[in-house]
C-alpha positions as CSV (number, residue, x, y, z in Angstrom):
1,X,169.5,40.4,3.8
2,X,173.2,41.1,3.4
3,X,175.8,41.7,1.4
4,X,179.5,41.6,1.9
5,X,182.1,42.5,-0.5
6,X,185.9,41.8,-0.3
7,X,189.0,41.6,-2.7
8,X,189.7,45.0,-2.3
9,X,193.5,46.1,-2.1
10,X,196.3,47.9,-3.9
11,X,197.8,47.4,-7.1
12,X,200.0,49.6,-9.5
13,X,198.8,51.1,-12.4
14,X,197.5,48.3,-15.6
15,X,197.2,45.6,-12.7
16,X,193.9,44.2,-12.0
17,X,191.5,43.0,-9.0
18,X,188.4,41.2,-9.0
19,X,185.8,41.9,-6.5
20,X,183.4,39.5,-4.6
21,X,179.8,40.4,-3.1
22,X,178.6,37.4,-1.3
23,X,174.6,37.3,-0.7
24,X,172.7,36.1,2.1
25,X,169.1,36.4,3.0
26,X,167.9,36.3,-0.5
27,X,167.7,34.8,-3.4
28,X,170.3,37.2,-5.9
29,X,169.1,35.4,-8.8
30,X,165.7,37.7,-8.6
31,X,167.2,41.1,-8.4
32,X,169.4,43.0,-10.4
33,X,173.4,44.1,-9.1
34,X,175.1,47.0,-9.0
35,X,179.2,47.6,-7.9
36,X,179.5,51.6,-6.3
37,X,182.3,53.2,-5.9
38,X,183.3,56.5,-3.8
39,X,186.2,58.4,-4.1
40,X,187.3,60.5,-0.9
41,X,185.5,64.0,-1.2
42,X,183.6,62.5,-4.1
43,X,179.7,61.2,-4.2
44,X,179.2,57.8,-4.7
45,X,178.7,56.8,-8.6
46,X,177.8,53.5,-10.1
47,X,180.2,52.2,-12.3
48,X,178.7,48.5,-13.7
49,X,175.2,46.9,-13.7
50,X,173.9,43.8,-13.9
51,X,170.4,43.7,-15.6
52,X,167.5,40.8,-14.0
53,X,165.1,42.0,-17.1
54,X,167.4,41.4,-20.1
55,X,170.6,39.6,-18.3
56,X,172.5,42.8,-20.0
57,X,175.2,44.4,-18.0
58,X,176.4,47.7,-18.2
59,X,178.9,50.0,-17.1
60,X,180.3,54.0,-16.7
61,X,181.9,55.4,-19.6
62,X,185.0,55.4,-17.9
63,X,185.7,51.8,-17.1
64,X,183.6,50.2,-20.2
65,X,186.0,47.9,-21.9
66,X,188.3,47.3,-18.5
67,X,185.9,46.0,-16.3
68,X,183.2,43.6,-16.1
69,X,180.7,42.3,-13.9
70,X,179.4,38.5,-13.4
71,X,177.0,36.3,-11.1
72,X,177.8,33.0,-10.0
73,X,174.5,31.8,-8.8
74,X,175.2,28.6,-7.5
75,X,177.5,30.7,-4.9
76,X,175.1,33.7,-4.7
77,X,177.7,36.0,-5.5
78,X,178.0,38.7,-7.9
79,X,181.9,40.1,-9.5
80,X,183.6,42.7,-10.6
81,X,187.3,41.9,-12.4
82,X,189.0,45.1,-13.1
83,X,191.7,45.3,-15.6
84,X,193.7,47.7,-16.8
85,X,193.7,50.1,-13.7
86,X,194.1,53.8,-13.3
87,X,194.7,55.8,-10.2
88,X,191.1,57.2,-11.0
89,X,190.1,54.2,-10.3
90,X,191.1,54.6,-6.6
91,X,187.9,54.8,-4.5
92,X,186.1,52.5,-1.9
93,X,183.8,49.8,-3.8
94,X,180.4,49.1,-2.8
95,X,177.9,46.2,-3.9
96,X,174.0,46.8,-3.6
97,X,171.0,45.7,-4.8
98,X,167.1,46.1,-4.1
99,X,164.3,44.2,-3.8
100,X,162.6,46.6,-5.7
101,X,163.2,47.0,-10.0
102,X,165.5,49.3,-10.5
103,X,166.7,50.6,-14.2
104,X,170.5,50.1,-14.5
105,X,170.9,52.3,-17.3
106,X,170.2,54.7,-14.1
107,X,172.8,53.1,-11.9
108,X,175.6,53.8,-14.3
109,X,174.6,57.6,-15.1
110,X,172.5,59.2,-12.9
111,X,175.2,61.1,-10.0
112,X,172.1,60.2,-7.2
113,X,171.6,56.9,-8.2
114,X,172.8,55.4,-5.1
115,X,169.6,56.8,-2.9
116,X,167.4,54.7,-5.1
117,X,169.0,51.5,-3.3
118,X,168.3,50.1,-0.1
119,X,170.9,46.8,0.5
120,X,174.5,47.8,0.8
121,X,177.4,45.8,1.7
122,X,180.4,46.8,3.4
123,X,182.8,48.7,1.1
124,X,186.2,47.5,-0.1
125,X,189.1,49.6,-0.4
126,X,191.1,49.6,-4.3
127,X,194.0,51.5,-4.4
128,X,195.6,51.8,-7.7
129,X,199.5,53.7,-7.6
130,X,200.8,55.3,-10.6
């Protein structure tokens, strides 16, 4: 089981990026998706969730409205386009998932939420300059 993530880079301020986490191993359809992100000195916090249950997504306070999170099934891969970028926004990007139920209401406000996952892929780097 793997994930990888990629589209990571650096953009000015209001730009945008979208983020790919390709799976392998497993079937993505089945379990529900979550993007990470960590912030140098910072714990990691999850900032969008993709629901299996309902199909709802949902997302941190602070990017609801600028980002948004997709599959593709066909390609197994999950997305995150970000618009509207902020320097807070600067932070390594993570994808993960479980084969396990997990609540994304959880993912996207709980500060420990990340401990309750068990399938990471590699982080990508977005850098957003003022």
């Amino acid at each position: 089981v793997q994930l990888q993530a990629s589209g990571g880079g650096l953009v000015q301020t209001g730009g945008s990026l979208r983020l790919s986490c390709e799976a392998s191993g497993f079937p993505w359809d089945y379990y529900a998706i979550a993007w990470f992100r960590q912030a140098p000195g910072k714990m990691r916090e999850g900032v969008s969730c993709l629901s299996v249950s309902d199909g709802k997504t949902y997302y941190k306070e602070s990017v609801e409205g600028r980002f948004t999170i997709s599959r593709d099934s066909g390609k197994n891969t999950a997305y995150l386009q970000m618009d509207n970028l902020k320097p807070g926004d600067t932070a390594v990007y993570y994808c993960a998932s479980d084969v396990s139920p997990f609540p994304c209401q959880v993912i996207v406000t709980s500060p420990s939420a990340a401990a309750g996952l068990n399938v990471w892929g590699k982080g990508t780097q977005v850098t957003v300059s003022s």
